[in-house]
C-alpha positions in Angstrom: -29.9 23.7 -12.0 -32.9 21.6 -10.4 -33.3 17.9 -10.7 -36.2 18.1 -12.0 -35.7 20.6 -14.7 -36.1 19.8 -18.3 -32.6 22.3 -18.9 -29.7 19.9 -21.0 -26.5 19.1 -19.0 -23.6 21.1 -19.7 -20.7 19.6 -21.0 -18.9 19.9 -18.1 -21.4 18.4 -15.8 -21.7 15.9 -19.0 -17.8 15.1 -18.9 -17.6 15.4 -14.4 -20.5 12.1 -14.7 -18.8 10.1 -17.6 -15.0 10.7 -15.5 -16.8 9.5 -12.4 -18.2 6.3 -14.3 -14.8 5.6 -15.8 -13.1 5.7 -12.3 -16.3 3.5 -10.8 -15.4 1.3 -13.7 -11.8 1.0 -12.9 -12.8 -0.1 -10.1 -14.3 -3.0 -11.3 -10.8 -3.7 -12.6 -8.9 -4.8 -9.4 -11.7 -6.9 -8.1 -11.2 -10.9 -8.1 -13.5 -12.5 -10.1 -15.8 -14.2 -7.4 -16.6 -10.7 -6.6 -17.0 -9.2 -10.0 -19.8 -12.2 -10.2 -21.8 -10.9 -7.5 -22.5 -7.3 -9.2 -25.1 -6.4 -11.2 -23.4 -5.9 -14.5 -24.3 -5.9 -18.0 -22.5 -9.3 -20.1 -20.7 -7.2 -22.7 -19.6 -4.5 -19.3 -18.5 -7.9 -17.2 -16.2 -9.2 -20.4 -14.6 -5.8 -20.9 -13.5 -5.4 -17.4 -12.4 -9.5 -17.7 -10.5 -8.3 -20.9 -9.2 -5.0 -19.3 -7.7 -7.2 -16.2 -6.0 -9.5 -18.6 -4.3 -6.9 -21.2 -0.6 -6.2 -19.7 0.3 -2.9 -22.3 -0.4 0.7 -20.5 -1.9 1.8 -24.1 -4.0 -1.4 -24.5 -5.0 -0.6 -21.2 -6.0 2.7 -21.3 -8.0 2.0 -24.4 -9.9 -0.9 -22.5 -10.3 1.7 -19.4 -12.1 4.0 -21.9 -14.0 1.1 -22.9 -15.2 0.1 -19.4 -16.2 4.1 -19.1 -18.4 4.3 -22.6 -19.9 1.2 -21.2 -20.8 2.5 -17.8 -22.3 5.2 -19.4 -24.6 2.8 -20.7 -25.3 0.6 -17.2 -27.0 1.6 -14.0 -23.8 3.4 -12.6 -26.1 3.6 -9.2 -26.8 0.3 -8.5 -23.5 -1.0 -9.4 -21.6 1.9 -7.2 -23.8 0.7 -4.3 -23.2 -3.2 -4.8 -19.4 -2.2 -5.1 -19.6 0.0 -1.5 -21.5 -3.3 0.0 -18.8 -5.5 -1.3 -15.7 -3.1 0.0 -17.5 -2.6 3.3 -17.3 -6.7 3.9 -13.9 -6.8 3.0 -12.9 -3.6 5.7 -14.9 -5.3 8.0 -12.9 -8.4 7.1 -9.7 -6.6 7.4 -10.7 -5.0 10.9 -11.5 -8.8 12.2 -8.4 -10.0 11.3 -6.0 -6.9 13.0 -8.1 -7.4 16.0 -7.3 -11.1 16.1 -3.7 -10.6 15.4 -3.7 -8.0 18.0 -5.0 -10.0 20.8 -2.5 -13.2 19.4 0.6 -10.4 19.9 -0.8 -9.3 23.4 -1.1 -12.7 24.5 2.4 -13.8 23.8 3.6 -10.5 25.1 1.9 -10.3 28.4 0.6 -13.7 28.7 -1.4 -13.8 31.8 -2.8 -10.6 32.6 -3.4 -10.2 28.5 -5.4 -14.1 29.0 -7.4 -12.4 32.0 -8.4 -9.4 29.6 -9.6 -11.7 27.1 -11.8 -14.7 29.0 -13.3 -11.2 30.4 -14.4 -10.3 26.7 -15.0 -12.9 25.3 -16.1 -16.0 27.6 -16.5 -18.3 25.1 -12.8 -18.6 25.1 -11.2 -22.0 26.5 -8.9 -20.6 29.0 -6.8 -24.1 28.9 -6.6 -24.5 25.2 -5.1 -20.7 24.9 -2.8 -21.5 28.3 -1.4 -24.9 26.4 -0.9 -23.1 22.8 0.9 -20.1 24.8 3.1 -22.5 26.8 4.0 -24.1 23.3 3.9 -21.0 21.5 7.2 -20.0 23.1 9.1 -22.6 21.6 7.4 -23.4 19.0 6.3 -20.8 15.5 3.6 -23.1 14.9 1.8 -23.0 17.9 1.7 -19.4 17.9 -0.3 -19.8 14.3 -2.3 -22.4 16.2 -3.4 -19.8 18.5 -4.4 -17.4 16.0 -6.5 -19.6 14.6 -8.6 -21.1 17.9 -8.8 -17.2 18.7 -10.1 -17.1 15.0 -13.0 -20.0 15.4 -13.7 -18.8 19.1 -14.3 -15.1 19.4 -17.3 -14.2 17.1 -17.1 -12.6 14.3 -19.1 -9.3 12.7 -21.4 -11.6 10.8 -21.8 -14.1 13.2 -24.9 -15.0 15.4 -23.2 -14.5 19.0 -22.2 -10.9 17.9 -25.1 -9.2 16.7 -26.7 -10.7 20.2 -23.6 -8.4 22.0 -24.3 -5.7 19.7 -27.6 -5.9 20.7 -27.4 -6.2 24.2 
């Protein structure tokens, strides 16, 4: 069938859509509520989902799920599937940040210098004495090596920042 044809929906195409909103709107479930703020939802579709995530019971659940799905139905499943993409792609990107950090704070105390080399190379931003001083403490000490995550944190850029897009654009 067309797009642009006038023909009804079958009832399976008709149950396929509704199924798809009721997953988009579970979904919404697992979100935190900062982020559930920042999509474009109707009031009555943002206090079911706030209801759904409270209610404990699998039935009371479900029936709240079903809820969420007659309600999507009902909203622009479209624009809130695309806000909801947006919003998971910050938080892989997040994610990816972090296991590179940690990666570089694990090949740092592993190898030490040669791993130190590697970074100042990639990243020369990075205070080759400050990381030398928390690696030095780092071996005796847990805290340090939290330390260093975090000046590696603050000191190479990350995806959003200013001095990143400039490497990804040169």
């Amino acid at each position: 069938m067309r797009p642009d044809s006038t023909e009804p929906k079958s009832k399976s195409q008709r149950k396929r859509e509704a199924n798809a909103l009721q997953a988009l709107g579970e979904r919404l479930v697992h979100l935190k509520p900062t982020q559930l703020a920042n999509l474009p939802l109707e009031d009555t579709l943002r206090e079911a989902v706030r209801a759904a995530q409270r209610i404990k019971a699998h039935g009371g659940r479900r029936r709240q799920l079903q809820l969420i799905g007659k309600l999507m139905r009902l909203a622009d499943g479209a624009a809130i599937a695309r806000s909801l993409e947006a919003l998971e792609a910050v938080g892989r990107r997040d994610a990816d940040r972090l296991h590179e950090l940690e990666g570089w704070r694990m090949r740092l105390l592993e190898d030490g210098g040669p791993a130190l080399d590697d970074l100042v190379a990639r990243y020369p931003m990075v205070d080759r004495p400050i990381v030398e001083g928390l690696l030095h403490r780092a071996a005796e000490d847990r805290a340090a090596s939290r330390a260093l995550f975090r000046y590696l944190r603050e000191a190479i850029p990350g995806p959003s920042s200013p001095a990143s897009q400039a490497d990804a654009a040169g």
